[in-house]
C-alpha positions in Angstrom: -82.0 -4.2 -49.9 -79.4 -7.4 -51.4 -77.1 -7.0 -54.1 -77.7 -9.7 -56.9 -74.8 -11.0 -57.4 -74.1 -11.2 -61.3 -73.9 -14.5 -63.1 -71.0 -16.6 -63.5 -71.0 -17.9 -66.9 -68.0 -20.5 -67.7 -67.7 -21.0 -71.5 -66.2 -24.2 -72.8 -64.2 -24.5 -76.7 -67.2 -26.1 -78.2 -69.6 -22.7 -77.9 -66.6 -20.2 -78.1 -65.8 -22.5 -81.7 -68.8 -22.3 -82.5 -69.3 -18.8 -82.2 -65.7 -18.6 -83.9 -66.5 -20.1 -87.1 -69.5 -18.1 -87.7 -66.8 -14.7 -87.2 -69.3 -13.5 -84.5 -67.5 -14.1 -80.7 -68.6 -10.4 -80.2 -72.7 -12.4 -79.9 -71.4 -13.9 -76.9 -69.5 -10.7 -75.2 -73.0 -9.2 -75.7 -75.1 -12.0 -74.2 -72.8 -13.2 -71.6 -70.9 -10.0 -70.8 -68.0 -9.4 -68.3 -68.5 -11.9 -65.8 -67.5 -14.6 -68.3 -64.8 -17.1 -67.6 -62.7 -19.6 -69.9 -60.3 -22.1 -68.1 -57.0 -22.5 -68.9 -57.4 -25.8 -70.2 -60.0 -24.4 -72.8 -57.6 -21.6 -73.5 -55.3 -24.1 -74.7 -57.7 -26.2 -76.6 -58.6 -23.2 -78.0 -55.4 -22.4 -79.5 -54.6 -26.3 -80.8 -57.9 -25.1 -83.0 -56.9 -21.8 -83.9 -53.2 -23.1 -84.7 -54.5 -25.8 -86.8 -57.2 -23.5 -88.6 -60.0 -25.7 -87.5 -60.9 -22.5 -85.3 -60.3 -18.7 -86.7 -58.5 -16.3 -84.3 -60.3 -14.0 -82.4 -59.2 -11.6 -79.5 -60.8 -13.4 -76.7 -59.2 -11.0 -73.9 -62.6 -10.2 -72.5 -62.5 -13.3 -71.1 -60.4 -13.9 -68.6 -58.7 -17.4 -68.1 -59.3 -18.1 -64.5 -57.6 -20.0 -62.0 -58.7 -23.3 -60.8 -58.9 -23.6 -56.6 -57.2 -27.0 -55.5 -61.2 -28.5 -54.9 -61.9 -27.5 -58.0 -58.4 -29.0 -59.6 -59.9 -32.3 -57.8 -63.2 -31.9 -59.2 -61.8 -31.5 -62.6 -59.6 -34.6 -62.3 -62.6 -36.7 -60.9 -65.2 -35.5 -63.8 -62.0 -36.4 -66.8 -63.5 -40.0 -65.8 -66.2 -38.6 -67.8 -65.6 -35.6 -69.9 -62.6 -34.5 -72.1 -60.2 -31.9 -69.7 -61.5 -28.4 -71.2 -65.4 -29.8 -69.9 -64.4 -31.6 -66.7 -62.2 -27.9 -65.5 -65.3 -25.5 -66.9 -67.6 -28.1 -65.4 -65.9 -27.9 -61.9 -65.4 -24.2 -61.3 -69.4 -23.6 -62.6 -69.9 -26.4 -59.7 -67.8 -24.8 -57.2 -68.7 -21.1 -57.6 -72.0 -21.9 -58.3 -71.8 -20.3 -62.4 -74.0 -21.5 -65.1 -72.1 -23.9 -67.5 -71.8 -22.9 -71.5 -71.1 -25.9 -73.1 -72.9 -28.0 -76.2 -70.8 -31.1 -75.1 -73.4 -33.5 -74.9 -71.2 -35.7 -71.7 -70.4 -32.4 -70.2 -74.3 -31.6 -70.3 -75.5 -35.0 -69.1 -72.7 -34.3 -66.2 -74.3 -30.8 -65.0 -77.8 -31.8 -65.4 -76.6 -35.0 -62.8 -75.0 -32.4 -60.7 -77.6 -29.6 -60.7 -75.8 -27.5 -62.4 -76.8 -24.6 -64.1 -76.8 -24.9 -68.1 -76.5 -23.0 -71.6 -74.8 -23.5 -74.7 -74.8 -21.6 -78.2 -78.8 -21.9 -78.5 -79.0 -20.7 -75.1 -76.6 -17.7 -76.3 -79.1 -17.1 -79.0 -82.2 -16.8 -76.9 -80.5 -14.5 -74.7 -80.1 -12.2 -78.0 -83.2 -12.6 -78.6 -84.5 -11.9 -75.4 -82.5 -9.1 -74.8 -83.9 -7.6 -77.9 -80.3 -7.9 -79.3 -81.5 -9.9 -82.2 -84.6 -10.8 -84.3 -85.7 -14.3 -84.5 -84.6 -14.6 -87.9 -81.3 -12.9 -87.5 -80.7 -15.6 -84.5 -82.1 -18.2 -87.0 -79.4 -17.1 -89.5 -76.7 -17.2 -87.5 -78.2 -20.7 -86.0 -78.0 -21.8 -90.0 -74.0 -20.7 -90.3 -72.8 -22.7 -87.2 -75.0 -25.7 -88.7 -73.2 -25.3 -92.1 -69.9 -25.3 -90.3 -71.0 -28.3 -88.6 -72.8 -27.2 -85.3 -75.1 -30.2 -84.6 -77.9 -28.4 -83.9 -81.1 -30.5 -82.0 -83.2 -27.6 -84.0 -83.2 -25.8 -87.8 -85.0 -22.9 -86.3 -85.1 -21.3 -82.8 -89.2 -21.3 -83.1 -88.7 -25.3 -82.8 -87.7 -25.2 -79.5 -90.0 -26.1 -76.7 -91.1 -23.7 -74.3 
C-alpha cells in the first residue's frame, strides 16, 4: 500500500484577484484546499492591491506564505528574466517541490508549460467545482461572467466552450 501524497498547489496574485474581486476566495479554499501555498512575494503584491483597492480584502490565512529554499530563491531570480517576481517565486517552488502552478499569467504559463510544469488557473479552479459536484455548470458560468466584468480576460464566455 503508498500514501498519495496530496497536491501542492501554489497560487499566484492574478487567480487569488480574481477570485477577490468576484467576493468568492472561499471557491478556491474549496477546490484547492489545505495544501495551498502563496509566496511571500505574492503576499506582498497582494496587499499593494488590496491597499490601493484594486483588490478587496479577504482573510487569506488558510494559505500559508511559504518559505523559499535557497535553489528555489535562484530559480526565482533566474525565471524574473522572464516573469514579474510574484510568477517567477510561485513558478520556482511549484518547480522545486514538484506542485501544480495556479496562475492565469500568460508568461508564467508559457514558462511551466517549457518547464513541464504542472498547470491551473481560475478556469481550472472552476472545473474542479464543477467536477467535484461543488458547482453547476451555470453557477461556474456565472461566476466565470463576474471575473470577465471585472476584467478577467477570459479565452472562453462559457465553461462548455472549452475543449476537452
Amino acid at each position: 500500500m503508498s500514501i498519495v501524497e496530496p497536491i501542492l498547489y501554489v497560487v499566484d496574485t492574478t487567480v487569488l484577484s480574481n477570485y477577490a474581486r468576484i467576493r468568492r476566495p472561499d471557491l478556491l479554499r474549496l477546490a484547492l484546499g489545505s495544501n495551498t501555498v502563496m509566496t511571500e512575494a505574492v503576499r506582498q503584491e497582494l496587499s499593494v492591491g488590496e491597499a490601493g483597492g484594486s483588490v478587496p480584502r479577504f482573510d487569506w490565512g488558510w494559505m500559508r506564505a511559504t518559505v523559499l529554499t535557497e535553489l528555489e530563491q535562484t530559480l526565482a531570480h533566474q525565471l524574473e528574466e522572464y516573469v514579474d517576481l510574484g510568477e517567477a517565486t510561485c513558478l520556482a517552488v511549484a518547480l522545486n517541490r514538484a506542485g501544480t502552478l495556479v496562475t492565469d499569467d500568460r508568461g508564467a504559463r508559457r514558462q511551466a508549460r517549457e518547464r513541464h510544469v504542472a498547470l491551473t488557473g481560475s478556469i481550472g479552479i472552476l472545473k474542479l467545482l464543477i467536477d467535484g459536484r461543488h458547482l453547476a455548470m451555470w453557477q461556474a458560468d456565472e461566476h466565470l461572467a463576474a471575473m470577465i466584468a471585472e476584467g478577467y480576460r477570459s479565452p472562453v464566455r462559457k465553461l462548455d466552450e472549452l475543449p476537452d
